[in-house]
N, C-alpha and C positions, 0 to 999 in steps of 0.2 A: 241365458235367460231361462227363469224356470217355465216346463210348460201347464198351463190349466185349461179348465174344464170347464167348456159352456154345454149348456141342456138347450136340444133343440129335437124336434118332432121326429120320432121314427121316418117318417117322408123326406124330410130335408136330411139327416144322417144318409138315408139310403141313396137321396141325389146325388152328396157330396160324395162320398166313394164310388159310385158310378163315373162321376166328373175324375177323379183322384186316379182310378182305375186306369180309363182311357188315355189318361197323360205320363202314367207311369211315375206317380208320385203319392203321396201321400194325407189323409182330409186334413190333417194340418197346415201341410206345404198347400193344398189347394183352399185353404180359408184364407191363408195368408194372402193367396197369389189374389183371388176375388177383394180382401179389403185395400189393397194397393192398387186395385183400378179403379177405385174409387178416389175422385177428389173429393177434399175435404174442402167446406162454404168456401176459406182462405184462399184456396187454390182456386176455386173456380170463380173468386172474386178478381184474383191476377186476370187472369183469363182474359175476363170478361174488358179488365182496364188494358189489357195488353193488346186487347181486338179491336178495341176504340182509337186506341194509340197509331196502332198501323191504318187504318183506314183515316183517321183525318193526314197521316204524315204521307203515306202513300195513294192518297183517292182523294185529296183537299175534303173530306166530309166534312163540314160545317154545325151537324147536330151537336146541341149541347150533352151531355148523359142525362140530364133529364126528361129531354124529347127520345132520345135512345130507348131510355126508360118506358117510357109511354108509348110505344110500336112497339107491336107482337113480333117475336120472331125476324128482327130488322137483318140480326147478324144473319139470319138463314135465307131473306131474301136475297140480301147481299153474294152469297156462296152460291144460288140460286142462277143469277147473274153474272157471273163469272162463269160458272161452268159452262153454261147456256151459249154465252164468248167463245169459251175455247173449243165449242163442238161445232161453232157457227166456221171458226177460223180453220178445224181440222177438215170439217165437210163444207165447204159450202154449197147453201139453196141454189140449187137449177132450177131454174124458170120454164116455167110448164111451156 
């Protein structure tokens, strides 16, 4: 593939070789590397159907994706919750 050329701010050139620099690569190979960690809406709609998927199959969740939908942040309370589990199960509360 041929390479081109985008225009971007003296500031973000100087970041991106800074960034390029420290990894010992190249601001091409690091533009590349930053838009591939980005998903794309598609991907992050999987995501979102595949996180719904496992918690009703694995946690009987009951929400429809429209109540899903309507809570802020459910998937984050959820991982919130769990973590919170497994640090309960590593340490457990002694009783004053």
């Amino acid at each position: 593939m041929a390479d081109a050329t985008i225009k971007v701010s003296p500031d973000t050139r100087d970041r991106l070789a800074a960034l390029a620099a420290a990894r010992g690569t190249t601001i091409g190979a690091q533009v590349a590397l930053l838009v591939e960690q980005q998903p794309t809406a598609e991907q992050i709609a999987e995501r979102v159907a595949e996180g719904r998927r496992l918690l009703r199959e694995h946690f009987g969740m009951t929400l429809t994706d429209a109540e899903l939908d309507e809570g802020p942040d459910l998937l984050q309370r959820v991982y919130d919750i769990a973590a919170a589990d497994a640090r309960a199960k590593v340490a457990p509360r002694r009783s004053a």
